[in-house]
C-alpha positions as a Markdown table, in Angstrom:
| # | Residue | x | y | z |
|---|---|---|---|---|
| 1 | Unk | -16.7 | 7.1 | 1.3 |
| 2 | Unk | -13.0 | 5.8 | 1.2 |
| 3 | Unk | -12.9 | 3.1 | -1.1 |
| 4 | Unk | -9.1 | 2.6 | -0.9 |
| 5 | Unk | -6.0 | 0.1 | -2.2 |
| 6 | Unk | -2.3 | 0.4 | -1.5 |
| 7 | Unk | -0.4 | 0.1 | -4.8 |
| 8 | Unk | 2.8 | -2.1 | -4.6 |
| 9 | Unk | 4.8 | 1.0 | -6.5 |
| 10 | Unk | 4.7 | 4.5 | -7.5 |
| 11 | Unk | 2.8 | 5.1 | -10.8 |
| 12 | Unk | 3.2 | 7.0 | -14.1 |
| 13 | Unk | 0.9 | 9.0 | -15.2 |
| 14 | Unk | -1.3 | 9.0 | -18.5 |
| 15 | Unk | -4.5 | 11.1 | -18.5 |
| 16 | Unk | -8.0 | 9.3 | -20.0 |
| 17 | Unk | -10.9 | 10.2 | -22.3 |
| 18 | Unk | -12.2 | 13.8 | -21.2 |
| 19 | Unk | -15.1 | 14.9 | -18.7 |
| 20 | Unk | -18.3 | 13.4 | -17.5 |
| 21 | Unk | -21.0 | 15.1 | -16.8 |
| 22 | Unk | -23.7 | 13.4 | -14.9 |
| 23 | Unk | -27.3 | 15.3 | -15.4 |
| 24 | Unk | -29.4 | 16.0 | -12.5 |
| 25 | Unk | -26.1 | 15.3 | -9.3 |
| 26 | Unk | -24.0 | 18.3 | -10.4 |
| 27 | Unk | -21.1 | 16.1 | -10.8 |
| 28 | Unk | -18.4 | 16.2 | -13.4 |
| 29 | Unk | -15.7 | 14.0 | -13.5 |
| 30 | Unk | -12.5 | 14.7 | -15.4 |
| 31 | Unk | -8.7 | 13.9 | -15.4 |
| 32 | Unk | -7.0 | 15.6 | -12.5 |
| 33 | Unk | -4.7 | 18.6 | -14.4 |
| 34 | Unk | -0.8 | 17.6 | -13.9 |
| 35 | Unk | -0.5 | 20.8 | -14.7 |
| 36 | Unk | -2.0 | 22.5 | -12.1 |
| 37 | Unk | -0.7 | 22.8 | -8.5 |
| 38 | Unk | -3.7 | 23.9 | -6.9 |
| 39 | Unk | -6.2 | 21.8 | -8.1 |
| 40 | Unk | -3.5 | 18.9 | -7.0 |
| 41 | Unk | -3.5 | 20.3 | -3.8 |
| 42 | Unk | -7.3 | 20.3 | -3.4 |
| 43 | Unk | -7.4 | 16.7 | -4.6 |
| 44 | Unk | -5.1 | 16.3 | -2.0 |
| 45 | Unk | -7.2 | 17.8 | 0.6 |
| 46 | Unk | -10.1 | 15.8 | -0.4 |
| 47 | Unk | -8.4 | 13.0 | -0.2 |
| 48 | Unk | -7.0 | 13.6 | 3.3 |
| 49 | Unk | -10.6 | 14.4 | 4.5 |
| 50 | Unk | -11.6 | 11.4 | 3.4 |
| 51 | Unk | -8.8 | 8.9 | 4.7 |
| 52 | Unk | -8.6 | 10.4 | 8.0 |
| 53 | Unk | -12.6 | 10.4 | 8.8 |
| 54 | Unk | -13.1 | 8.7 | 12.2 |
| 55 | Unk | -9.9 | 7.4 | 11.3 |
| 56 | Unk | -7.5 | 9.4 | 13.5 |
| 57 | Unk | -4.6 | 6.4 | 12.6 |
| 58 | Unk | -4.9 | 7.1 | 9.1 |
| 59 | Unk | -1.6 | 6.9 | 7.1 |
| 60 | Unk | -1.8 | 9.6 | 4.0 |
| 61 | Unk | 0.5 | 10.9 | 1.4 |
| 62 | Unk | 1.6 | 14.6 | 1.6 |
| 63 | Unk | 1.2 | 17.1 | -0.7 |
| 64 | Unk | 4.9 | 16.5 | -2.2 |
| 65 | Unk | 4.7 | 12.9 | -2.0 |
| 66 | Unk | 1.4 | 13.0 | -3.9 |
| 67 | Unk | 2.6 | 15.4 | -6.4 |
| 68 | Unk | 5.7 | 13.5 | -7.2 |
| 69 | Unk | 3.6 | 10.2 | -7.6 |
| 70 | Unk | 1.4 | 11.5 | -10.2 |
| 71 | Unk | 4.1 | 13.1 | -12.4 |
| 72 | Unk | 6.6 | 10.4 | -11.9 |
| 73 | Unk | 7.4 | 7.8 | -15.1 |
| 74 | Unk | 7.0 | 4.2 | -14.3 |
| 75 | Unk | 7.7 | 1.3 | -16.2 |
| 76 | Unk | 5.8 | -0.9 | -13.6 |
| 77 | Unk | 2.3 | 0.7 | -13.5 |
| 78 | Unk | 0.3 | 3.5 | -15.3 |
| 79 | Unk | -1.7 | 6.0 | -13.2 |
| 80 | Unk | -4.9 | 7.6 | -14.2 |
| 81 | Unk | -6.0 | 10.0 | -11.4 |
| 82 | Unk | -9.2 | 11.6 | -12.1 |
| 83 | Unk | -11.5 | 14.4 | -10.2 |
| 84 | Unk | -15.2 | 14.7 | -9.3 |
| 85 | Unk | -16.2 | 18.5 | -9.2 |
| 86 | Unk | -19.6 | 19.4 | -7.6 |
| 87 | Unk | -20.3 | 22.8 | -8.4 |
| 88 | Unk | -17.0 | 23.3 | -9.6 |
| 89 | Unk | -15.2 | 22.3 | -6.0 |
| 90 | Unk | -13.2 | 19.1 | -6.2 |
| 91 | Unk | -15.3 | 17.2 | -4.3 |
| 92 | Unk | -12.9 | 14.0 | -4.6 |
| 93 | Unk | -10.5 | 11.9 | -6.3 |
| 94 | Unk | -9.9 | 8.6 | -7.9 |
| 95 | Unk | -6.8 | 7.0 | -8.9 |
| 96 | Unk | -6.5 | 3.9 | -10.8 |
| 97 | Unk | -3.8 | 1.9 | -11.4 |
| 98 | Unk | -2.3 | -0.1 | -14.5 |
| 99 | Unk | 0.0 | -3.1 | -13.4 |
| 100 | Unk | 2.1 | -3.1 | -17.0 |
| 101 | Unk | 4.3 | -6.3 | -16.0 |
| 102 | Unk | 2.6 | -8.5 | -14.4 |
| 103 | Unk | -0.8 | -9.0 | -13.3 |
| 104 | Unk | -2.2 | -7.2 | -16.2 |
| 105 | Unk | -5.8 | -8.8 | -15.9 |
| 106 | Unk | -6.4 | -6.7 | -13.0 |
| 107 | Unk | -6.5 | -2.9 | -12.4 |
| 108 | Unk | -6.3 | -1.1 | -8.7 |
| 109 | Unk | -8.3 | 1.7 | -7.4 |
| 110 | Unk | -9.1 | 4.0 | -4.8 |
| 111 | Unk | -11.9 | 6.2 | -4.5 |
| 112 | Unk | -12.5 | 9.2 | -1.6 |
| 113 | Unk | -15.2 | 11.9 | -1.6 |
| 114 | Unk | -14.4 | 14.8 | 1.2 |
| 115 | Unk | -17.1 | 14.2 | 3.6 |
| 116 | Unk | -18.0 | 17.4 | 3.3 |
| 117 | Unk | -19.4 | 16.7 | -0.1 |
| 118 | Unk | -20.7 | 13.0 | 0.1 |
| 119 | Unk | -24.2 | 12.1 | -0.8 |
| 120 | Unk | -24.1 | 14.5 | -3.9 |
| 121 | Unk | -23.3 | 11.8 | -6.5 |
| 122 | Unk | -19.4 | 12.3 | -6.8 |
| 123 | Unk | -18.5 | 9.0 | -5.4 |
| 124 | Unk | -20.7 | 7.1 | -7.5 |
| 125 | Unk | -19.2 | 8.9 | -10.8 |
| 126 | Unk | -16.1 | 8.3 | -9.8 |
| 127 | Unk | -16.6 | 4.4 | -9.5 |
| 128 | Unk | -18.2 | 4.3 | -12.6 |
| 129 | Unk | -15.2 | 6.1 | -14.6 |
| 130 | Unk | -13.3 | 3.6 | -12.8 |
| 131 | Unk | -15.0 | 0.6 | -14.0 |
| 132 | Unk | -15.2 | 2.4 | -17.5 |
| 133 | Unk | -11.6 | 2.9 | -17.8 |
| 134 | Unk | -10.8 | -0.4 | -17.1 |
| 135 | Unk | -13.3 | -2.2 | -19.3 |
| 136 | Unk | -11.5 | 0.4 | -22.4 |
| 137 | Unk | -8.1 | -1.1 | -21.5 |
| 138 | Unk | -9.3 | -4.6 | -21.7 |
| 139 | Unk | -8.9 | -5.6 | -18.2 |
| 140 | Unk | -11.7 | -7.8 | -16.6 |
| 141 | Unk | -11.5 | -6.8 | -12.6 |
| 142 | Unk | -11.1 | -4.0 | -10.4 |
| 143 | Unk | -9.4 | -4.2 | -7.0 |
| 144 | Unk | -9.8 | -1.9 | -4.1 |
| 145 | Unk | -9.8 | -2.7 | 0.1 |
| 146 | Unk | -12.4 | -1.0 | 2.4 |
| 147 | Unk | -11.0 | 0.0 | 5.6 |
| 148 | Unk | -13.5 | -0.1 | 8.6 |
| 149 | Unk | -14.0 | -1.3 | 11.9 |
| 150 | Unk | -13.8 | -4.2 | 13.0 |
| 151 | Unk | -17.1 | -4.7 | 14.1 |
| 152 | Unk | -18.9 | -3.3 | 11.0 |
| 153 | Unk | -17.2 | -6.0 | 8.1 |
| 154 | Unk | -21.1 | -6.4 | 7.2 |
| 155 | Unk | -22.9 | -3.2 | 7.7 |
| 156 | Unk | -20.6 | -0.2 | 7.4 |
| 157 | Unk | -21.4 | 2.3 | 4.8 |
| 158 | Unk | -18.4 | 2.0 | 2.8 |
| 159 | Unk | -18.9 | -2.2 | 2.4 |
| 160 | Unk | -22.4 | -1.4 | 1.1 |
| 161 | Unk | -21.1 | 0.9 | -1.4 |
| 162 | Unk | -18.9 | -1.2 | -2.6 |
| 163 | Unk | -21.8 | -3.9 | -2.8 |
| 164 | Unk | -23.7 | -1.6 | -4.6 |
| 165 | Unk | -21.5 | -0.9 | -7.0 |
| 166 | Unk | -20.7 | -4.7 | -8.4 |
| 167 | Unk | -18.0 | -5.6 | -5.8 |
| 168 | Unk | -17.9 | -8.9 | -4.0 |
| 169 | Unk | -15.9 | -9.9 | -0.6 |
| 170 | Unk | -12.3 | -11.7 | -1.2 |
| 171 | Unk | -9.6 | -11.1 | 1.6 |
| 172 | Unk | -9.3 | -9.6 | 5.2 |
| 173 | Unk | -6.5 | -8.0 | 5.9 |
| 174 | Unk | -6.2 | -6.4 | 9.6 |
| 175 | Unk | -4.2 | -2.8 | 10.1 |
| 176 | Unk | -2.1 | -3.1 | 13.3 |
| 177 | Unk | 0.1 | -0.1 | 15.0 |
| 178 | Unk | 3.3 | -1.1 | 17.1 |
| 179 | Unk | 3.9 | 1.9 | 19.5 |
| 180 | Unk | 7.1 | 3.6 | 19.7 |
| 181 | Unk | 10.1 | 3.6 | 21.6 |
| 182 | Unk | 10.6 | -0.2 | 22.1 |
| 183 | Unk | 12.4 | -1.6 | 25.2 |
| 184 | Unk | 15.9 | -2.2 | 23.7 |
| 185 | Unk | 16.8 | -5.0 | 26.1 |
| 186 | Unk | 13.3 | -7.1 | 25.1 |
| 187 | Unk | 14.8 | -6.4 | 21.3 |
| 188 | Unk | 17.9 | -7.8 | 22.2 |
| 189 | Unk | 16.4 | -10.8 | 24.2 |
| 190 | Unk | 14.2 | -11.5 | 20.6 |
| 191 | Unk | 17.1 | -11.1 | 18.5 |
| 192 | Unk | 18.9 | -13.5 | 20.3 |
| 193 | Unk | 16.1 | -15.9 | 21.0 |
| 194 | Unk | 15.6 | -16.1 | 16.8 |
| 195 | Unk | 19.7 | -15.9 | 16.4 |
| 196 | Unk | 20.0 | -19.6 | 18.1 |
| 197 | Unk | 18.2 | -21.2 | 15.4 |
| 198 | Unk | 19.8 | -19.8 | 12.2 |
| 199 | Unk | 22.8 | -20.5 | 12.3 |
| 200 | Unk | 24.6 | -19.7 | 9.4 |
| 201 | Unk | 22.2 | -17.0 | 7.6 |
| 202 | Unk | 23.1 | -13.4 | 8.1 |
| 203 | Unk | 20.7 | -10.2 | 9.2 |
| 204 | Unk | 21.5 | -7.0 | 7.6 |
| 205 | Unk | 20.1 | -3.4 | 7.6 |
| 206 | Unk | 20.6 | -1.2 | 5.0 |
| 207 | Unk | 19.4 | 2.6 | 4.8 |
| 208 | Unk | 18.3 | 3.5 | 1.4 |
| 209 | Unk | 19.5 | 1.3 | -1.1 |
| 210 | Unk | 20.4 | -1.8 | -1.3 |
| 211 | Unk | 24.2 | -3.0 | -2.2 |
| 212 | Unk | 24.0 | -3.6 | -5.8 |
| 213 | Unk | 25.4 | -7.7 | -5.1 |
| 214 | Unk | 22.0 | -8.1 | -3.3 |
| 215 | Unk | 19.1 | -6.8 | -5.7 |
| 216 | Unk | 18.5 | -9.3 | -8.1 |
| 217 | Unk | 17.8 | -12.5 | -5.2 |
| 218 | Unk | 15.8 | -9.1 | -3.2 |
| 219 | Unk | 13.8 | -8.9 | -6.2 |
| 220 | Unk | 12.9 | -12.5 | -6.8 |
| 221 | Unk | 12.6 | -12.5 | -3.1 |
| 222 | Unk | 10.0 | -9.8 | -3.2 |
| 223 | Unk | 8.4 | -10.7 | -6.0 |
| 224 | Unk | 7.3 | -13.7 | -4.1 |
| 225 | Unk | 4.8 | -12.1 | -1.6 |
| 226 | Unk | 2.2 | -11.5 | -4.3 |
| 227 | Unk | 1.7 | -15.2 | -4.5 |
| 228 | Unk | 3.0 | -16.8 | -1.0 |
| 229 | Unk | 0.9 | -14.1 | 0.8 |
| 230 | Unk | -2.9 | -15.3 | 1.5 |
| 231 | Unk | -4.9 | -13.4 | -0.6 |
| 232 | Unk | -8.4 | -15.3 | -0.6 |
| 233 | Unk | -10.7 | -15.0 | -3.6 |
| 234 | Unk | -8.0 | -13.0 | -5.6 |
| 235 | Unk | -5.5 | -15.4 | -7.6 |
| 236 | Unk | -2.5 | -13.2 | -8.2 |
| 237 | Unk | 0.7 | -13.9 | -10.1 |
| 238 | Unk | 4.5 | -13.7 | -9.4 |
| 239 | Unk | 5.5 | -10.0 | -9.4 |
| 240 | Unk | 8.1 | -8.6 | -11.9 |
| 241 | Unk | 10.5 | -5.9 | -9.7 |
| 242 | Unk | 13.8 | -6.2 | -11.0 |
| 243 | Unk | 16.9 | -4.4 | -10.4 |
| 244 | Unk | 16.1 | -2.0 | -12.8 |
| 245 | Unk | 12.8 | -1.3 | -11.6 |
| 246 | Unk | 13.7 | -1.1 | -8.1 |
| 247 | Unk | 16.0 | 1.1 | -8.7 |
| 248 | Unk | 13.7 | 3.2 | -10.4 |
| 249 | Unk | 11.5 | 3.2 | -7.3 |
| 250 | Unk | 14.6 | 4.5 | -5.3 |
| 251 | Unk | 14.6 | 7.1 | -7.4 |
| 252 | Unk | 11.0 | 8.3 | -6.6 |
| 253 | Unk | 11.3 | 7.7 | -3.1 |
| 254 | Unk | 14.4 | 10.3 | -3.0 |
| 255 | Unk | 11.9 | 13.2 | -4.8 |
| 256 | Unk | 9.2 | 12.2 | -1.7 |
| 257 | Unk | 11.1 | 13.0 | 0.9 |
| 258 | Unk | 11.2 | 8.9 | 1.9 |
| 259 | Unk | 13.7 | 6.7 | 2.7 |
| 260 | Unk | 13.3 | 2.8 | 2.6 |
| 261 | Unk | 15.5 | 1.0 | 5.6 |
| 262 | Unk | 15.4 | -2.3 | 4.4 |
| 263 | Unk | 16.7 | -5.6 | 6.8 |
| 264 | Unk | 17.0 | -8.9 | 4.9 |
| 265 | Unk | 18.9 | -12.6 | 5.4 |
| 266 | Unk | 21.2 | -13.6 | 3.8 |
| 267 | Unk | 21.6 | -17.6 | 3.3 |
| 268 | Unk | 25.5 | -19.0 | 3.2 |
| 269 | Unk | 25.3 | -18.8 | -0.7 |
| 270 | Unk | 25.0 | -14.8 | -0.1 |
| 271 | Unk | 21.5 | -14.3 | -1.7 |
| 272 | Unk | 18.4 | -12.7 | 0.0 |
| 273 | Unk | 15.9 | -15.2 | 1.8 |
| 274 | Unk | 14.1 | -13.6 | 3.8 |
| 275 | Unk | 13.3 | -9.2 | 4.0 |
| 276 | Unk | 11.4 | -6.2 | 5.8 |
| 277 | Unk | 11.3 | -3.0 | 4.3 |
| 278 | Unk | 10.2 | 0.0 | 6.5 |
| 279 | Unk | 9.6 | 3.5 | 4.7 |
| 280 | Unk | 10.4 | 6.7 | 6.8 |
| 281 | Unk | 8.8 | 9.8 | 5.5 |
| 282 | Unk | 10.9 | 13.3 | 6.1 |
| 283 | Unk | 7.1 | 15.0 | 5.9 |
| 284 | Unk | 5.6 | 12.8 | 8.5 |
| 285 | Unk | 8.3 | 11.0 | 10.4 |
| 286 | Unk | 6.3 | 10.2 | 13.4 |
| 287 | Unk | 4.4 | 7.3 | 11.4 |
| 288 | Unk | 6.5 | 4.2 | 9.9 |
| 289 | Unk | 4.9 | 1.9 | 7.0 |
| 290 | Unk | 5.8 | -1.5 | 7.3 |
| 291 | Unk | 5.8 | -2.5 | 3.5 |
| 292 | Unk | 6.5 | -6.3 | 3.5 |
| 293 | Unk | 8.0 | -8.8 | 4.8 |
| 294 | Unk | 8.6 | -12.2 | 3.6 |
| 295 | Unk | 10.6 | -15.2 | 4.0 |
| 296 | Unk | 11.0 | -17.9 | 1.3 |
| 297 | Unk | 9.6 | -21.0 | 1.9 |
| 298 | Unk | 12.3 | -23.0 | 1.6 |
| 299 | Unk | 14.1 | -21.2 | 4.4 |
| 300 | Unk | 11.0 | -21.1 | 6.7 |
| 301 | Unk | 11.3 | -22.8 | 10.3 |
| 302 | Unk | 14.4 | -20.7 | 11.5 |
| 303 | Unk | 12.7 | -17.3 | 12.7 |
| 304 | Unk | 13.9 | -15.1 | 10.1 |
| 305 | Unk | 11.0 | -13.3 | 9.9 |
| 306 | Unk | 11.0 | -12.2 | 13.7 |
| 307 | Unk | 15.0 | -11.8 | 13.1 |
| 308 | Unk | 14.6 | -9.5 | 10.4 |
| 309 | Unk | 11.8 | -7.3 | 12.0 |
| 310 | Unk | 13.5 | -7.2 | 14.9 |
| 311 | Unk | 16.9 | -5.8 | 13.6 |
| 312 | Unk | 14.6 | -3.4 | 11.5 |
| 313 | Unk | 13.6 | -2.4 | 14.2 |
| 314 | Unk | 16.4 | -1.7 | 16.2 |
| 315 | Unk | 18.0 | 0.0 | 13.3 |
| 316 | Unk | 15.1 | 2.4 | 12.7 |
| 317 | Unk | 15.4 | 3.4 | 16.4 |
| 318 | Unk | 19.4 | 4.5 | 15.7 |
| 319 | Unk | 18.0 | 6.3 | 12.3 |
| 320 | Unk | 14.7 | 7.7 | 13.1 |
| 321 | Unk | 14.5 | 7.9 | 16.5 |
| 322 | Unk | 11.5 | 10.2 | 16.1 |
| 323 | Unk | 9.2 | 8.1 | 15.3 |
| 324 | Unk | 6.3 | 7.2 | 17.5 |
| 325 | Unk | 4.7 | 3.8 | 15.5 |
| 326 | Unk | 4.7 | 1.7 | 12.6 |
| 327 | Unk | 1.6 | 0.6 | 10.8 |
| 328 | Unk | 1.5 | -3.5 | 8.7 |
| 329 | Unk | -1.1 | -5.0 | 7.7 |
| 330 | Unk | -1.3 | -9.0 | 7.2 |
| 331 | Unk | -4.0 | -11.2 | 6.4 |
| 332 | Unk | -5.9 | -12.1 | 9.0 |
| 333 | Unk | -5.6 | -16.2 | 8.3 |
| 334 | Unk | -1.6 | -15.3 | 8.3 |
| 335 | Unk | -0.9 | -17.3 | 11.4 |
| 336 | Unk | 2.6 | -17.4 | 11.7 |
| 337 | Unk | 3.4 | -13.8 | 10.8 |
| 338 | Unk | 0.2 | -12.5 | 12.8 |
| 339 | Unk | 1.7 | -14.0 | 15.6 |
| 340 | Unk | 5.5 | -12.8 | 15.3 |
| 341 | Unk | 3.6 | -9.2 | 15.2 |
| 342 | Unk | 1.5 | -10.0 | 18.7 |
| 343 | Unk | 4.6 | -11.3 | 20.0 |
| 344 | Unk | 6.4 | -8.2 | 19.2 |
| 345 | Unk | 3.8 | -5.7 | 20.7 |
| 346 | Unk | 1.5 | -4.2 | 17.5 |
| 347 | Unk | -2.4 | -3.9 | 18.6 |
| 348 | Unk | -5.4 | -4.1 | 15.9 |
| 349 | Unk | -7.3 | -0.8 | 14.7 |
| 350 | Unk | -8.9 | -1.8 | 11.9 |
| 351 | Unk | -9.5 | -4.5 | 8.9 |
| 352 | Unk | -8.9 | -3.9 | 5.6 |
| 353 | Unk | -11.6 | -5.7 | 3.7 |
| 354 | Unk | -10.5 | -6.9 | 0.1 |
| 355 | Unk | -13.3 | -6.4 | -3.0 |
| 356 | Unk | -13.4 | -7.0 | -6.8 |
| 357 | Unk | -15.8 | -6.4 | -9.3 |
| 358 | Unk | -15.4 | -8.8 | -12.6 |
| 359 | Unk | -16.4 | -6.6 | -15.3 |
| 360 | Unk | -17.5 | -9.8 | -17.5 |
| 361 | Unk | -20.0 | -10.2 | -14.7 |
């Protein structure tokens, strides 16, 4: 199974209540040991196995990035990660995340079970430490996506684990790749074609950081997607990154081996209206995440968002000119931005499938 969510940020870490045994399945489940590098990097393993299963497209963490996750402070989320031994082999891994700013109703999970060991119990322990953990901390609902084909949103095995399991449908999200190297001149030809009609605004690319000038509208910028992004059944709240935060998050990125090559607009007033942040990993620089994009309503109507992809994209082809795709994910009733993608060249794989469990239920 690969019960899976994307965080927004990295996480702190904070270990919960002690091991589970489950009688009769073999299973014990028990806070993954900080402490120990090996049994990280067996976690890790498991959780590999389990994101890339008939999923050759699979974007993963490596070992560092992983590692430096879990140990990192955050003052943005908590992390509980947890293991499910069978037989004393980590079978598989959850990790569940605390929003501590905002959104603090909800928590976020992920759950993966090695194929290798499913059908022994370990995925339904860990989902029910995960429900457990967030019922203790007060919170009333769990979030996690289901990645599967397209043509199995009803009937794939992990959707009926998830049914089983108290979760109910709310979003669709669909995965799409954009193959790399693009045809410069056809970037060109889009930049210039989305250039007419903002007049005025100006598209910058920054690698790494951003200037310091630009942070705070960036954050309120950013902070806007929770809410302006369709997110069906779910009812989220504005985010809270600030420039503190953020530049917390730079921080971790530099111990990952990642680097964040952000593009935004800037309006005439000189504030952020408009972003796209791509992440290019030094362990697997082949693959590009696209992590948002967003333009502010108020500036909608003068193709800033397919100005600010495409001058992301050009730039990332000057800095990482290695790299063979980029993976983004949108909500599939997302018209406007599904369509700057299409236009731009990125082709479906998969759909993310959004589901919550209300503990009160």
């Amino acid at each position: 199974m690969a019960v899976t969510t994307t965080p927004r940020t990295g996480s702190s870490t904070v270990s919960g209540p002690g091991r589970s045994d489950h009688p009769g399945t073999g299973v014990v489940v028990r806070p993954l040991d900080l402490a120990d590098d090996a049994e990280i990097a067996a976690a890790h393993a498991a959780r590999v196995a389990s994101c890339r299963y008939q999923r050759p497209w699979a974007k993963t963490w490596s070992l560092r990035e992983m590692a430096v996750q879990l140990r990192s402070e955050n003052s943005v989320e908590r992390l509980e990660p947890y293991v499910a031994l069978v037989d004393g082999h980590v079978a598989g891994m959850a990790l569940l995340w605390f929003p501590l700013l905002d959104n603090t109703q909800f928590t976020w999970a992920e759950v993966d079970v090695d194929p290798a060991w499913r059908d022994r119990g370990a995925g339904t322990a860990l989902a029910e430490r995960v429900a457990e953990r967030t019922a203790a901390a007060g919170r009333r609902t769990v979030l996690v996506e289901v990645n599967v084909p397209d043509d199995e949103r009803e009937n794939h095995p992990h959707v009926r684990f998830a049914e089983r399991h108290g979760y109910s449908y709310a979003n669709t999200e669909v995965r799409r790749i954009l193959d790399l190297p693009l045809d410069p001149a056809r970037l060109e030809a889009l930049a210039a074609g989305a250039a007419a009609l903002h007049e005025g605004y100006r598209v910058e690319s920054f690698v790494g950081g951003l200037p310091e000038e630009l942070r705070e509208s960036y954050c309120a910028c950013w902070n806007q997607l929770a809410v302006d992004a369709p997110t069906g059944e779910i009812d989220f709240e504005e985010e809270a990154l600030s420039p503190q935060t953020y530049a917390e998050e730079l921080g971790r990125l530099e111990q990952q081996g990642r680097t964040m090559l952000h593009t935004v607009a800037i309006a005439p007033g000189g504030e952020v209206v408009a972003y796209n942040d791509l992440v290019v990993s030094a362990d697997d620089p082949d693959e590009v995440m696209q992590w948002g994009t967003l333009v502010r309503r108020e500036h909608r109507g003068h193709r800033l968002g397919m100005a600010v992809k495409v001058r992301g994209l050009q730039e990332l082809a000057r800095f990482a000119p290695q790299a063979r795709r980029i993976q983004t994910c949108n909500a599939e009733q997302n018209a406007h931005m599904v369509g700057v993608n299409l236009e731009l060249g990125f082709r479906k794989v998969e759909v993310l499938l959004s589901y919550q469990r209300h503990l009160d239920d």
